[in-house]
BASE-380680 format. One record per residue (C-alpha): residue number from 1; residue in one letter; x, y, z. Coordinates in nm, 2 decimals, m for minus. Example, Ala and Ser with C-alpha at 12.3 -4.5 7.8 and 13.67 -1.06 7.14 Angstrom:
<lumkes>
LUMKE num residu      x      y      z
LUMKE   1      A   1.23  m0.45   0.78
LUMKE   2      S   1.37  m0.11   0.71
</lumkes>
This chain:
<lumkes>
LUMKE num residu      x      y      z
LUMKE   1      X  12.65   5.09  m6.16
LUMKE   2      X  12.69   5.02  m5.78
LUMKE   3      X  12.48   4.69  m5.72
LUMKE   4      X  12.45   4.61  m6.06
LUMKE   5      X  12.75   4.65  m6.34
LUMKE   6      X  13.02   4.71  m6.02
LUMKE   7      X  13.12   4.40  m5.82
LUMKE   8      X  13.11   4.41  m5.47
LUMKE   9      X  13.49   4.58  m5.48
LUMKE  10      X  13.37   4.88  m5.71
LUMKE  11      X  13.50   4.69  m6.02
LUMKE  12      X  13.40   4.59  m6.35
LUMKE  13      X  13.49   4.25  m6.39
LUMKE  14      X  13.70   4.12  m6.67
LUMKE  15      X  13.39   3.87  m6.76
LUMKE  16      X  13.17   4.17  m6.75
LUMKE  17      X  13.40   4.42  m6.94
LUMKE  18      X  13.48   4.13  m7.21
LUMKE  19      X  13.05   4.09  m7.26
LUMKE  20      X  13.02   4.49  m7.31
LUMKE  21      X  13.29   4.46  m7.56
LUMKE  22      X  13.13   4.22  m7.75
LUMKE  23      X  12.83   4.40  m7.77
LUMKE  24      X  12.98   4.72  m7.89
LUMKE  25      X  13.13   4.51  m8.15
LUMKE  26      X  12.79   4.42  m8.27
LUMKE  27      X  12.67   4.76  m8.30
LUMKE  28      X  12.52   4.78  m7.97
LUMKE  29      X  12.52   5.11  m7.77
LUMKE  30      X  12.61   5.09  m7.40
LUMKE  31      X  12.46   5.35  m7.16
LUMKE  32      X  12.55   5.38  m6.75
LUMKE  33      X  12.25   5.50  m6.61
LUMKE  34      X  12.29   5.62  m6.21
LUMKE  35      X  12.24   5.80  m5.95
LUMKE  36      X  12.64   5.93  m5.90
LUMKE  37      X  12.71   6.27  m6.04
LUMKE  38      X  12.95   6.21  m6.37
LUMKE  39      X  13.28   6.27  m6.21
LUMKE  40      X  13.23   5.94  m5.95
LUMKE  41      X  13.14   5.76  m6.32
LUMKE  42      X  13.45   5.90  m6.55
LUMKE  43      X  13.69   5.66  m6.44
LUMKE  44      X  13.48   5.36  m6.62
LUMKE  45      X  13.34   5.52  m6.90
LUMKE  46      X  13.72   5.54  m6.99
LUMKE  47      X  13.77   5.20  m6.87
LUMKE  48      X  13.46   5.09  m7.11
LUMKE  49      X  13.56   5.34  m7.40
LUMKE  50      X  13.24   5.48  m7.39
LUMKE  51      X  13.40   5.83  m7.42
LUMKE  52      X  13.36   5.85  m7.81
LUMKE  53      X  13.16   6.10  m8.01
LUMKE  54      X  12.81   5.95  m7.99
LUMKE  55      X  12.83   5.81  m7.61
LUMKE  56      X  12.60   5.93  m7.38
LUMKE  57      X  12.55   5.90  m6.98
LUMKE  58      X  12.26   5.94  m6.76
LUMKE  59      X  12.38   6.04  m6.44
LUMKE  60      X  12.21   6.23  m6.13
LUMKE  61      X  11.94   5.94  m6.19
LUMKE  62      X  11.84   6.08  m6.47
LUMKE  63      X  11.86   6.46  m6.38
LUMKE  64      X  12.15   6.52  m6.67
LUMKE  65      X  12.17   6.34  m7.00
LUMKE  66      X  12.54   6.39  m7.12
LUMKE  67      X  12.75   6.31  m7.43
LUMKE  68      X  13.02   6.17  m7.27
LUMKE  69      X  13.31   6.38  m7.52
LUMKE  70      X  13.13   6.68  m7.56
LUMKE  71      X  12.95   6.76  m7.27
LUMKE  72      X  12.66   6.83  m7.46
LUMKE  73      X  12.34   6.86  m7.25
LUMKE  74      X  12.02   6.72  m7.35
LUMKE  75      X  11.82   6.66  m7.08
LUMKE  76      X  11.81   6.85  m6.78
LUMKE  77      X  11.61   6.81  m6.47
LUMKE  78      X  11.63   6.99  m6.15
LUMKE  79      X  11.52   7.06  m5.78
LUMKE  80      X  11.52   7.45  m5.64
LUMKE  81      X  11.69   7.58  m5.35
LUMKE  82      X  11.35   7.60  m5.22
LUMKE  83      X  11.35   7.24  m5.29
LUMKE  84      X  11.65   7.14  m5.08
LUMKE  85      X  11.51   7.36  m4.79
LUMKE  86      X  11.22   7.13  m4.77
LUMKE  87      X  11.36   6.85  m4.79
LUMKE  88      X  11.57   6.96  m4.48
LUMKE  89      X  11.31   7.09  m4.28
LUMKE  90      X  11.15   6.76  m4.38
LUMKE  91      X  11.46   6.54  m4.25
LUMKE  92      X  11.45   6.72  m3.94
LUMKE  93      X  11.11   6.64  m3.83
LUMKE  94      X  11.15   6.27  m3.91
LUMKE  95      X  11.48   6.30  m3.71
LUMKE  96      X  11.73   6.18  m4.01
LUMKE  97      X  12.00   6.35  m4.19
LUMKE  98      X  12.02   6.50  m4.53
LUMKE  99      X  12.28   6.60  m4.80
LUMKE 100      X  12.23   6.76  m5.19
LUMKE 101      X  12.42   6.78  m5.45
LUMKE 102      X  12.44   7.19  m5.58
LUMKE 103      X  12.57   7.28  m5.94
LUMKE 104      X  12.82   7.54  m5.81
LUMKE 105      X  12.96   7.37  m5.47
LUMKE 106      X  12.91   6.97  m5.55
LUMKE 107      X  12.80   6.77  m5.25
LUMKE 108      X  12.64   6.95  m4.92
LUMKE 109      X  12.50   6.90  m4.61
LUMKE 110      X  12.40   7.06  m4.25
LUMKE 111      X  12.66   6.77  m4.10
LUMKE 112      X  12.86   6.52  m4.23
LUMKE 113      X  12.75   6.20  m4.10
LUMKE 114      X  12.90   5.84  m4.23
LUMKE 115      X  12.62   5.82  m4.50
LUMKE 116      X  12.79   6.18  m4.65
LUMKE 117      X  13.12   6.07  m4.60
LUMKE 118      X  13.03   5.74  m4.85
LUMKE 119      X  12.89   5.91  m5.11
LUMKE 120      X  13.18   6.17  m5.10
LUMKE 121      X  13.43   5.85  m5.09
LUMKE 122      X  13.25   5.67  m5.39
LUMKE 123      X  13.27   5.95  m5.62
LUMKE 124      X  13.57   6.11  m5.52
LUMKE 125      X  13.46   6.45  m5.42
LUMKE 126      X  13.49   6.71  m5.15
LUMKE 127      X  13.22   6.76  m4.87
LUMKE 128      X  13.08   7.12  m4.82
LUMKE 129      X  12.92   7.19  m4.49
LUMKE 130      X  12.65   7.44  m4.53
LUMKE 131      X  12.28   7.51  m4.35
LUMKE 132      X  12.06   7.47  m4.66
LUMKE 133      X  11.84   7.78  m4.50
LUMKE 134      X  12.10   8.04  m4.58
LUMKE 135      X  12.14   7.90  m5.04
LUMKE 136      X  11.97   8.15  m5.22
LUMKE 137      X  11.66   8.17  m5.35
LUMKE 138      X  11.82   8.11  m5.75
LUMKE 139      X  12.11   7.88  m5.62
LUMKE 140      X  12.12   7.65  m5.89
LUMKE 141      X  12.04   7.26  m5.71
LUMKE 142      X  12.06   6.92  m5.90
LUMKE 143      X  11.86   6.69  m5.63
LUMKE 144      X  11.85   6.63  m5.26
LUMKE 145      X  11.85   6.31  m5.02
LUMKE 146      X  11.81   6.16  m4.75
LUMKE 147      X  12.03   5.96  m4.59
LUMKE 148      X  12.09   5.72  m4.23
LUMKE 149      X  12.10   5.37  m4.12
LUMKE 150      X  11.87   5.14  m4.31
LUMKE 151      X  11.61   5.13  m4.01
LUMKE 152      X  11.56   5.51  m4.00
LUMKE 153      X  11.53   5.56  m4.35
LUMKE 154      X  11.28   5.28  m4.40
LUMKE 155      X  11.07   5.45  m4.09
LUMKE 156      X  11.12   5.75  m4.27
LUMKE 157      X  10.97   5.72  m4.59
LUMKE 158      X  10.69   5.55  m4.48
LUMKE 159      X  10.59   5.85  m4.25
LUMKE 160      X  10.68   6.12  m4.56
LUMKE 161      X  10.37   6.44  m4.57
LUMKE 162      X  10.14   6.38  m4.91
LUMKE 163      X  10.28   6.72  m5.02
LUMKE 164      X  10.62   6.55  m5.00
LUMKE 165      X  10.51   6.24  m5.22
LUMKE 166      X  10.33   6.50  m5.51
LUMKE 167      X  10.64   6.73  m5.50
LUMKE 168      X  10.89   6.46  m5.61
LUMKE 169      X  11.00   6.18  m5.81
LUMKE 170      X  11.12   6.00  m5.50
LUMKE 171      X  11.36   5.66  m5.51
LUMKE 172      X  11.57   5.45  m5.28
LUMKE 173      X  11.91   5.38  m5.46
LUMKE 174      X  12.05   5.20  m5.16
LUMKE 175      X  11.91   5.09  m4.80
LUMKE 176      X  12.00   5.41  m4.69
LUMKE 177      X  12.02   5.70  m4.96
LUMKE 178      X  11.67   5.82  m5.03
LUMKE 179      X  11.63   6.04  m5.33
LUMKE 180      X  11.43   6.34  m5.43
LUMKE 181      X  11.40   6.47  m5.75
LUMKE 182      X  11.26   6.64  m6.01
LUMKE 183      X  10.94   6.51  m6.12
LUMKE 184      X  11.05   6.49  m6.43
LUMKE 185      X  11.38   6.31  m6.36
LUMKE 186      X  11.42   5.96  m6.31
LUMKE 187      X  11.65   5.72  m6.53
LUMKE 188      X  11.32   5.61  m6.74
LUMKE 189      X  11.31   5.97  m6.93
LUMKE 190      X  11.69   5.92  m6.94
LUMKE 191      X  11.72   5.62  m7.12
LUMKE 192      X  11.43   5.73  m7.33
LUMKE 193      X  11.59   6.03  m7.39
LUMKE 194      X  11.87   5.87  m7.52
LUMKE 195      X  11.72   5.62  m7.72
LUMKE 196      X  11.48   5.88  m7.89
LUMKE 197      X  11.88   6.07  m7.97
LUMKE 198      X  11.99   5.78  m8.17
LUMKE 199      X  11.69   5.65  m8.32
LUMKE 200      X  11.61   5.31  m8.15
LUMKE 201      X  11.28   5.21  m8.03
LUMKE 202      X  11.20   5.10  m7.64
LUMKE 203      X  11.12   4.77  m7.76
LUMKE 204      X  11.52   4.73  m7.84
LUMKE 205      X  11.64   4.86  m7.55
LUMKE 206      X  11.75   4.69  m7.25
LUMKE 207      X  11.82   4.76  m6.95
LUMKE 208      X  11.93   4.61  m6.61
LUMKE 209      X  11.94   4.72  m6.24
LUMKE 210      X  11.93   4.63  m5.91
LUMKE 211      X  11.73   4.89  m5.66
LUMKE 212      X  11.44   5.12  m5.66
LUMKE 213      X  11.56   5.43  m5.86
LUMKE 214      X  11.61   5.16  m6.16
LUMKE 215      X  11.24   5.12  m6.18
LUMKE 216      X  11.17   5.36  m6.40
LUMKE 217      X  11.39   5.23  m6.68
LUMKE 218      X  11.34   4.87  m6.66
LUMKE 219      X  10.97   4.96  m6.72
LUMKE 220      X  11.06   5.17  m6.98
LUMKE 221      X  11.27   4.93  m7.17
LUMKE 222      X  11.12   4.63  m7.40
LUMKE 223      X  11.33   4.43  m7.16
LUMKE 224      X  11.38   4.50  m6.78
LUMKE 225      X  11.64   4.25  m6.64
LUMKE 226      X  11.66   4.22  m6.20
LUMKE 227      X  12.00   4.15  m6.07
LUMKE 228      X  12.03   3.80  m5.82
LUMKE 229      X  12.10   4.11  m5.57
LUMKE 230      X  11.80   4.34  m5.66
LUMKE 231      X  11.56   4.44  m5.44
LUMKE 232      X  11.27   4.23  m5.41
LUMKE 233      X  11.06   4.51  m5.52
LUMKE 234      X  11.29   4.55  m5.84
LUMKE 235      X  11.27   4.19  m5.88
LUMKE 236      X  10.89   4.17  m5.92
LUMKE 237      X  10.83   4.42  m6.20
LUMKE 238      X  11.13   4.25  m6.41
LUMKE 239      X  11.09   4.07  m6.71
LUMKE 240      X  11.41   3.81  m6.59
LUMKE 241      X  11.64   3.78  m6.30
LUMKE 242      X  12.01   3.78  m6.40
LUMKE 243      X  12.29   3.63  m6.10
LUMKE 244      X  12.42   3.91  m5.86
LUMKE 245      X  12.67   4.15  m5.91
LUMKE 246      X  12.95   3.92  m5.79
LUMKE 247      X  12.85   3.66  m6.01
LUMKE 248      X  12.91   3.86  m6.32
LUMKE 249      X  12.53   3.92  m6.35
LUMKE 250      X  12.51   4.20  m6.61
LUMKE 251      X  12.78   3.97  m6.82
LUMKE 252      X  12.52   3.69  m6.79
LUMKE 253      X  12.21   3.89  m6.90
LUMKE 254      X  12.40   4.04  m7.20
LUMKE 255      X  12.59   3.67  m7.31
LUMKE 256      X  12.22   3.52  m7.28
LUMKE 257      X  12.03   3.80  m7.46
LUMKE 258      X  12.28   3.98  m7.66
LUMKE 259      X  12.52   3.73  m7.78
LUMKE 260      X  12.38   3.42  m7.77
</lumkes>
């Protein structure tokens, strides 16, 4: 979604929404796949009518597979409190800051920085201050991140402990959120997931994204399209390169390999 089907003001645009209708009308099934919990993703499934019976969304990168009316589950992937502690105790020695997202409480953190204040801001939900040490041992988690300015994040993850790197499915969903999750969660097993629900082979499936935690699926997929705004990482493994998100990108790829 952000950096890829979103424009640089949050918004689908009319060029964009007009291709994803015409592909529904076709018989093609549309899937958002990111890294926002489903409530910062609502708003445009309903703008996209991808709330029927057979709609799913991948969301959590790829921690939850949900039908969109139901609320059926049918993939779930999750860190441990134990998890979460790590990860602090791991942001504190690299000297960054760290939220997670629990299943009870929603978004926490030791201390609200500006990076925690965004991601509450782009989903629309409420920040809980809390010292990860004190969850209990079976307090149900989703994932945990790090975040702080580009620079710090970048030194960061380079200077990640081995046991760090074998414990997680890690990704970089912006300059400066860093992701841990799972092992067995990214968006690749969500997509697949998804595909495998409804019957259609990777070969037919496509799919398009712009950073680091959108590896997974556009190697997956039988076609793996880069956004003109994609990271140059996420460029190199792509199959094509569409224009940016402010230049109606996803529209573009879908008109070019969808429609025309």
């Amino acid at each position: 979604m952000d950096g890829t089907l979103l424009n640089s003001q949050k918004q689908i645009s009319p060029r964009t929404q007009a291709a994803i209708q015409a592909a529904k009308d076709r018989g093609v099934r549309i899937v958002l796949s990111s890294g926002r919990p489903i409530e910062g993703m609502r708003a445009y499934l309903e703008q996209l009518g991808l709330n029927r019976e057979h709609d799913y969304v991948v969301h959590y990168n790829g921690s939850f597979v949900e039908n969109v009316l139901t609320g059926e589950i049918i993939r779930q992937q999750v860190v441990s409190a134990d998890d979460v502690k790590t990860i602090g105790r791991t942001a504190r020695e690299l000297n960054v800051n760290t939220h997670a997202f629990s299943q009870k409480l929603g978004l926490i953190t030791p201390k609200s920085t500006k990076y925690t204040r965004l991601e509450a801001e782009i989903n629309g939900i409420d920040i809980h201050e809390i010292d990860f040490e004190t969850l209990a041992d079976d307090h149900p988690m989703i994932k945990a991140m790090i975040v702080d300015e580009p620079e710090k994040l970048a030194q960061a993850y380079q200077n990640l402990p081995a046991a760090i790197i074998e414990r997680f499915t890690i990704v970089q969903s912006a300059p400066y959120f860093l992701e841990f999750l799972n092992p067995q969660s990214n968006k690749g097993f969500g997509i697949q997931a998804v595909a495998e629900r409804l019957g259609i082979p990777a070969a037919l499936v496509m799919c398009i994204g712009d950073a680091e935690n959108d590896h997974h699926m556009l190697e997956y997929a039988g076609l793996g399209i880069a956004m003109g705004n994609a990271m140059p990482q996420t460029k190199a493994i792509a199959d094509d390169i569409t224009a940016s998100n402010d230049e109606d990108g996803v529209a573009q790829a879908i008109e070019k390999y969808v429609l025309g």
